[in-house]
MIGU-270661 format. One line per field, with one value per residue (C-alpha): x, y negated, z; residue in three letters. Coordinates in pm, 1 decimal, padded with zeros to 6 digits. Layout:
residues N
east (X|...)
north (Y|...)
up (Z|...)
resn (ALA|...)
END
This chain:
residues 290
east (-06374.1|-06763.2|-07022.9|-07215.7|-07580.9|-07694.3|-07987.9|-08113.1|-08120.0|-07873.9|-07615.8|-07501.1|-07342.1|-07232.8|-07045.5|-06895.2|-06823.6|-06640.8|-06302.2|-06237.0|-05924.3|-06036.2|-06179.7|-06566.8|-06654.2|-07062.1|-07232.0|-07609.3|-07778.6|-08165.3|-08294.3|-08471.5|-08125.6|-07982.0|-07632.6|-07633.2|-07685.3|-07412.4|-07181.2|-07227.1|-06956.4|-06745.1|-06780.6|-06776.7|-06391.9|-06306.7|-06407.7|-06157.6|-05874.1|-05873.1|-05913.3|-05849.8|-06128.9|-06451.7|-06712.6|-07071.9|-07429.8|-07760.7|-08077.9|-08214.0|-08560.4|-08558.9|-08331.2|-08504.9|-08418.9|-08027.1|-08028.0|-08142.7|-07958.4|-07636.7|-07730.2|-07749.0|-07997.7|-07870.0|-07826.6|-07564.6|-07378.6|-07044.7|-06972.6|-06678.3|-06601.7|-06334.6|-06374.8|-06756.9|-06676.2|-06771.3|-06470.0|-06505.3|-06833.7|-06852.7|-07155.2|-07278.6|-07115.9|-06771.9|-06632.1|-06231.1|-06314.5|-06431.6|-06134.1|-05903.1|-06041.3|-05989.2|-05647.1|-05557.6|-05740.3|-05675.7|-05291.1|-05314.1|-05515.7|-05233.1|-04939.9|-05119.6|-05118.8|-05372.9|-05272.4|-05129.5|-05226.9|-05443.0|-05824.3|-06004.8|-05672.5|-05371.2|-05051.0|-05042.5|-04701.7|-04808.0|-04963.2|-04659.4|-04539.8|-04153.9|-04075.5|-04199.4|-04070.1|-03812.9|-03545.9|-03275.4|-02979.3|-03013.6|-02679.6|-02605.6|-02502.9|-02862.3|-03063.8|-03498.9|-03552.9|-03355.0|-03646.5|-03954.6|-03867.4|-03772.5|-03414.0|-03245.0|-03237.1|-03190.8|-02934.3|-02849.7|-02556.7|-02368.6|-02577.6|-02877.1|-03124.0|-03377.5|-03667.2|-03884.0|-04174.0|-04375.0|-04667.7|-04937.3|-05101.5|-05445.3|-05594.1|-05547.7|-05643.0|-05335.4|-05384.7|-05036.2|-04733.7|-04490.8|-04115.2|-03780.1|-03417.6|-03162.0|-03216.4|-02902.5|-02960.1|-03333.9|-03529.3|-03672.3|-03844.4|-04030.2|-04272.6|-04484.8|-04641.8|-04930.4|-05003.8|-04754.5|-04704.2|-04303.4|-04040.6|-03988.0|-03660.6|-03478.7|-03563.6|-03924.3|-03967.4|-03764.5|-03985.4|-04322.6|-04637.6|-04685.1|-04974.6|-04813.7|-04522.4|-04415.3|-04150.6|-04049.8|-03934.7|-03676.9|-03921.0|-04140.8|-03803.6|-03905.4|-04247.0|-04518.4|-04779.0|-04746.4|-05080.1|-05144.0|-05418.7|-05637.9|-05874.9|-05589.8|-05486.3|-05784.6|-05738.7|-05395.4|-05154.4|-04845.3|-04692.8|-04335.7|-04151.0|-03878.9|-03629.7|-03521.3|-03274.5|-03219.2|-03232.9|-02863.2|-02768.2|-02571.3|-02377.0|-02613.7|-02939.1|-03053.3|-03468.5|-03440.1|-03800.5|-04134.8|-04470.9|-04781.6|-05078.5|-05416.4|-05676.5|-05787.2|-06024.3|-06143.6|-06040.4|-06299.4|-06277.4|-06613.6|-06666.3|-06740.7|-07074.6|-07181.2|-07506.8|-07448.9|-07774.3|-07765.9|-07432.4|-07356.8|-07421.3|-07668.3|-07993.1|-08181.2|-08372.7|-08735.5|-08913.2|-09127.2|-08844.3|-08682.7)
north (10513.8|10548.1|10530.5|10253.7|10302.6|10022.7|09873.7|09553.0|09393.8|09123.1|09372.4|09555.5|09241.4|09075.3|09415.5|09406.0|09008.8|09052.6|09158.8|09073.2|09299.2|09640.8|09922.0|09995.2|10345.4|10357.2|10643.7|10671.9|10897.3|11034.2|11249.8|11548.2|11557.1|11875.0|11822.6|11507.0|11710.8|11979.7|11685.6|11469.7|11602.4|11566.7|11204.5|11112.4|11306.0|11104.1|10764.8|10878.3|10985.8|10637.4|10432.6|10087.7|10192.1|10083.6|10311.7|10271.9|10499.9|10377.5|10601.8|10481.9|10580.8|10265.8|10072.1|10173.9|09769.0|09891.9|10173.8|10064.6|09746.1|09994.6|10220.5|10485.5|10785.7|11086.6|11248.3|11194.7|10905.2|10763.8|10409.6|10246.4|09825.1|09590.9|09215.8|09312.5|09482.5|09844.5|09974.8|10329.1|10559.7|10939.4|11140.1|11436.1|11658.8|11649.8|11589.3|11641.5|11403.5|11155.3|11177.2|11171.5|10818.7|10731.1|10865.1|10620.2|10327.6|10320.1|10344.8|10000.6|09833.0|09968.8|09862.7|09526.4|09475.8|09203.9|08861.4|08698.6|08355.4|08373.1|08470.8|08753.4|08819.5|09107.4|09144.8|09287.7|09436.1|09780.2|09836.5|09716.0|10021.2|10024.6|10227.4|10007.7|09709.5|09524.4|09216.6|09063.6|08927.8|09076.8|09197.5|09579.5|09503.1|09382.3|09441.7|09411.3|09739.6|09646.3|09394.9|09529.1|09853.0|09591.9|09769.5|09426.4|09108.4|09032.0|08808.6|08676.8|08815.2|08592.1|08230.5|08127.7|08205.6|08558.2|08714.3|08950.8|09149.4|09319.6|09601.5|09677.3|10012.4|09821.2|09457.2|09189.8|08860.3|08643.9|08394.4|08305.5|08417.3|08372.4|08361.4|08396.3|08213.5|08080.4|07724.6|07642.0|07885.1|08009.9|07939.2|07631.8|07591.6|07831.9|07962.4|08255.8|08473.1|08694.0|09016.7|09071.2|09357.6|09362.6|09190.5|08841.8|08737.5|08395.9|08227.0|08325.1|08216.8|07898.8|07792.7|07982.1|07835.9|07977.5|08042.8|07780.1|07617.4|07590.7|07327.3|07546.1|07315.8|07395.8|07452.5|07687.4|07965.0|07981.9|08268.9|07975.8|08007.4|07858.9|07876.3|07944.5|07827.2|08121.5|08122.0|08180.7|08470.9|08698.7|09046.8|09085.4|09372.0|09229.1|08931.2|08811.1|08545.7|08302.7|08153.8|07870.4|07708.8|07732.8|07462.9|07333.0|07450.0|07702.4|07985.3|08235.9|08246.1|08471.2|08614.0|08825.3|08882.3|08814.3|08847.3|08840.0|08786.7|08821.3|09131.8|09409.9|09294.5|09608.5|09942.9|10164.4|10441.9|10429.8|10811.5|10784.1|10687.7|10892.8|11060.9|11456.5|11615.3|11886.6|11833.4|12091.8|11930.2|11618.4|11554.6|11342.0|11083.3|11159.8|10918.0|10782.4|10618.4|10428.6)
up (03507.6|03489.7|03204.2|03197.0|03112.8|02912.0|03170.3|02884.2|02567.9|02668.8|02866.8|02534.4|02351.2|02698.2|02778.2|02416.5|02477.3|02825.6|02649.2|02245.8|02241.5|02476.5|02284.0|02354.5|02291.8|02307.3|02305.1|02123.2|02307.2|02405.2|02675.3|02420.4|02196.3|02291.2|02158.5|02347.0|02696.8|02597.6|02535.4|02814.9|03030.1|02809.9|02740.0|03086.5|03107.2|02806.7|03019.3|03311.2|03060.8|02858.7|03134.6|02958.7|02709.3|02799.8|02751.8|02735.6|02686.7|02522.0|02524.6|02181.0|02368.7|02537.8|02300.0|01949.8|01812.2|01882.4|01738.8|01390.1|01378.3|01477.8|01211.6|01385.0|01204.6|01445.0|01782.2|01917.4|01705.5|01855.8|01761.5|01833.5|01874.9|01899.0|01926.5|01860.3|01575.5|01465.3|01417.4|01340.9|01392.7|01451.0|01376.6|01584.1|01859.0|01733.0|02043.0|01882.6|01591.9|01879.9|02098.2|01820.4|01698.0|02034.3|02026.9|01722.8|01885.3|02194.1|02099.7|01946.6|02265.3|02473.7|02283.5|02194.5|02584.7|02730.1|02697.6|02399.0|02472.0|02201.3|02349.5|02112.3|01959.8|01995.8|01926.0|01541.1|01568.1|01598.4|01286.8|01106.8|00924.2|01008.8|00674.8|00450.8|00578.6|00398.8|00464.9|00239.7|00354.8|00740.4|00882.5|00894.4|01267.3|01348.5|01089.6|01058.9|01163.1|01533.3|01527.1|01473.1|01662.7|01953.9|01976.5|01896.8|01688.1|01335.1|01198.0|00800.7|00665.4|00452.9|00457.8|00668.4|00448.1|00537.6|00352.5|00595.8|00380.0|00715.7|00579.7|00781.5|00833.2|00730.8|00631.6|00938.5|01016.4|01120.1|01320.7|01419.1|01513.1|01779.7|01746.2|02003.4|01888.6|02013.2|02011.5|01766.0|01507.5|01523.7|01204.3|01117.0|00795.2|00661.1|00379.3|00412.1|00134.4|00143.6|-00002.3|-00235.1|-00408.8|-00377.4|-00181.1|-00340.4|-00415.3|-00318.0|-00600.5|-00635.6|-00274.3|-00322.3|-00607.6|-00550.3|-00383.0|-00034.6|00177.4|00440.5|00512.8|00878.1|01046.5|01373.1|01621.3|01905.3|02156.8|01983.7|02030.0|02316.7|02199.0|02211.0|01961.2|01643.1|01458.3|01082.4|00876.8|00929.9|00678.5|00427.7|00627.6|00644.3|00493.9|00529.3|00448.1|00351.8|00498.5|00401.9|00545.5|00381.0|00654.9|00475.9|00734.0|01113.8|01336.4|01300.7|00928.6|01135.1|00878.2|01054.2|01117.9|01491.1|01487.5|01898.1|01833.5|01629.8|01694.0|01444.2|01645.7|01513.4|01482.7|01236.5|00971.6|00984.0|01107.4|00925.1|00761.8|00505.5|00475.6|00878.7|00768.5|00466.2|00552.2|00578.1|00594.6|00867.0|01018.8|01262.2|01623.2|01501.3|01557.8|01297.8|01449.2|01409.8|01180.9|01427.0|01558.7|01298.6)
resn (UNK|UNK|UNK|UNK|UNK|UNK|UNK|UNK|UNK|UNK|UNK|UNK|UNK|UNK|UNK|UNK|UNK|UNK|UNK|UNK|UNK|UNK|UNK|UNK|UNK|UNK|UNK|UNK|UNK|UNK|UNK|UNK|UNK|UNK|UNK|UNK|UNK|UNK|UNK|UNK|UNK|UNK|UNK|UNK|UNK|UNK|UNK|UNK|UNK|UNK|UNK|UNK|UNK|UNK|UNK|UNK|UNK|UNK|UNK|UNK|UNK|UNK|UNK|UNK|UNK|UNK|UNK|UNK|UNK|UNK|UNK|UNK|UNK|UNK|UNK|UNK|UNK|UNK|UNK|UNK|UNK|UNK|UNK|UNK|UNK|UNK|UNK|UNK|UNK|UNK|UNK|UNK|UNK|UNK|UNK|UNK|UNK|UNK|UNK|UNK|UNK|UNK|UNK|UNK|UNK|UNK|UNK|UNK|UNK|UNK|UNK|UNK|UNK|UNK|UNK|UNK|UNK|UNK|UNK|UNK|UNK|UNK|UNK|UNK|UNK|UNK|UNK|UNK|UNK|UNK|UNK|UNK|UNK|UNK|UNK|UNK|UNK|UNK|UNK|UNK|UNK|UNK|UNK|UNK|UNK|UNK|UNK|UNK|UNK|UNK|UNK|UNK|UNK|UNK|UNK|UNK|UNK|UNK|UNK|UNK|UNK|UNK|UNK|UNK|UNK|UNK|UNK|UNK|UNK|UNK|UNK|UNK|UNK|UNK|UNK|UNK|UNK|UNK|UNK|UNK|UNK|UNK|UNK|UNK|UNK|UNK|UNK|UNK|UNK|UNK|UNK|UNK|UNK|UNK|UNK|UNK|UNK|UNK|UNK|UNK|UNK|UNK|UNK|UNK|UNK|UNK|UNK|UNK|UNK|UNK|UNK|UNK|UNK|UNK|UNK|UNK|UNK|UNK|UNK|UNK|UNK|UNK|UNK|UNK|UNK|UNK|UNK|UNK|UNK|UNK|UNK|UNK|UNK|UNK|UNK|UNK|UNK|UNK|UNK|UNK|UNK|UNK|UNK|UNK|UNK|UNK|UNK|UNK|UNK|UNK|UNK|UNK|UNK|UNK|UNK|UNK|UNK|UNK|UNK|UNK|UNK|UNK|UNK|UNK|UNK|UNK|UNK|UNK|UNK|UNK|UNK|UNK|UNK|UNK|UNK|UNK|UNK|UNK|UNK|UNK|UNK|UNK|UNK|UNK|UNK|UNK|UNK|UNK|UNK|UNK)
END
């Protein structure tokens, strides 16, 4: 994997553009920044070890109008994008504070994979924080955590009925979701609840107002998409699901797999861009240039 060099105005956001769900790593850069010399190596090794990143280089020299509507006040400044997003931003020469947002990053895009079906969007199941997930009524034989850890399916226990509560690591925006069932006792209706702060019980969800109510119809088990009203699902961090019935009012109800599709409203962690005076490895921009 190479560097690319920024070359014009227009390249930067048609490079961030080409692919909504890869990981752009862009480095801020200019020819009289020391740090930024020491560390070029460096950066180009990261390009060849996360090849599925894409990784970029602007000399603020030529691109001042960039820099400053990127924020970016130092030599060198890291930022990183997803679906033209910033998404995280690393100040100075700290090369292991660089790789290791990578790291966490990059771990998503790969699990995610490339092609949802859904264009600008990834599979959300890998921020789903298995431990504080929660289900009622799932079997012991095959319970929610056989699902999400893709070791199995669920199934109800002693009626059709199921209550999923799925926590993410951080806010998302769901778009939709995508669901595989057998044809005879997949789920059918259901209501799903937003951001609650504990697993609802069967009555609450039986007589609460939902977010949206979805009809699943036999040949949506098969994974097709199955859209949400996505302006009522920005922000995300806890979605739960009521399974109201299966298809045939069949004692048990079968989930073999589920997947929340969507992206991150925002991966970034604020103190990333608190101004540190004289951070070891950063060069201030000189005045002239901002």
């Amino acid at each position: 994997m190479v560097v690319k060099e920024i070359e014009n105005d227009s390249q930067f956001e048609e490079e961030l553009k080409s692919d909504l769900t890869k990981l752009f790593v862009v480095n801020f850069t200019a020819t009289w920044c020391a740090p930024c010399r020491r560390i070029s190596p460096i950066y180009f090794k990261l390009s060849n070890k996360y090849a599925r990143a894409v990784f970029l280089e602007v000399n603020i020299d030529k691109f001042l109008d960039l820099a400053n509507n990127e924020d970016v006040t130092s030599m060198p400044t890291f930022i990183l994008y997803r679906n033209e997003m910033q998404v995280a931003k690393i100040r100075g020469a700290d090369m292991v504070a660089l790789e290791s947002k990578i790291v966490e990053l990059y771990e998503v895009t790969v699990a995610s994979g490339e092609d949802f079906g859904v264009p600008g969007h990834m599979n959300l199941n890998s921020f789903i924080m298995n431990t504080q997930c929660e289900a009622l009524n799932d079997s012991d034989s095959h319970p929610l955590s056989a699902l999400i850890q893709n070791s199995g399916y669920i199934e109800s226990d002693c009626d059709q009925q199921l209550i999923l509560s799925l926590t993410f690591s951080r806010p998302v925006k769901v778009h939709s979701i995508k669901v595989k069932a057998p044809k005879e006792n997949g789920p059918k209706l259901l209501k799903l609840f937003i951001n609650q702060p504990n697993t609802i019980d069967f009555d609450a969800a039986t007589y609460n107002l939902a977010a949206e109510e979805l009809d699943i119809k036999p040949d949506e088990l098969d994974g097709k998409i199955v859209n949400l009203k996505y302006l009522k699902f920005q922000n995300i961090y806890n979605l739960q699901i009521f399974v109201i019935n299966n298809q045939t009012e069949a004692d048990i109800t079968r989930i073999d797999s589920l997947d929340i599709i969507g992206i991150p409203s925002s991966t970034t962690n604020m103190s990333d861009f608190k101004r540190i005076s004289g951070k070891k490895g950063e060069v201030h921009v000189p005045k002239r240039l901002v």
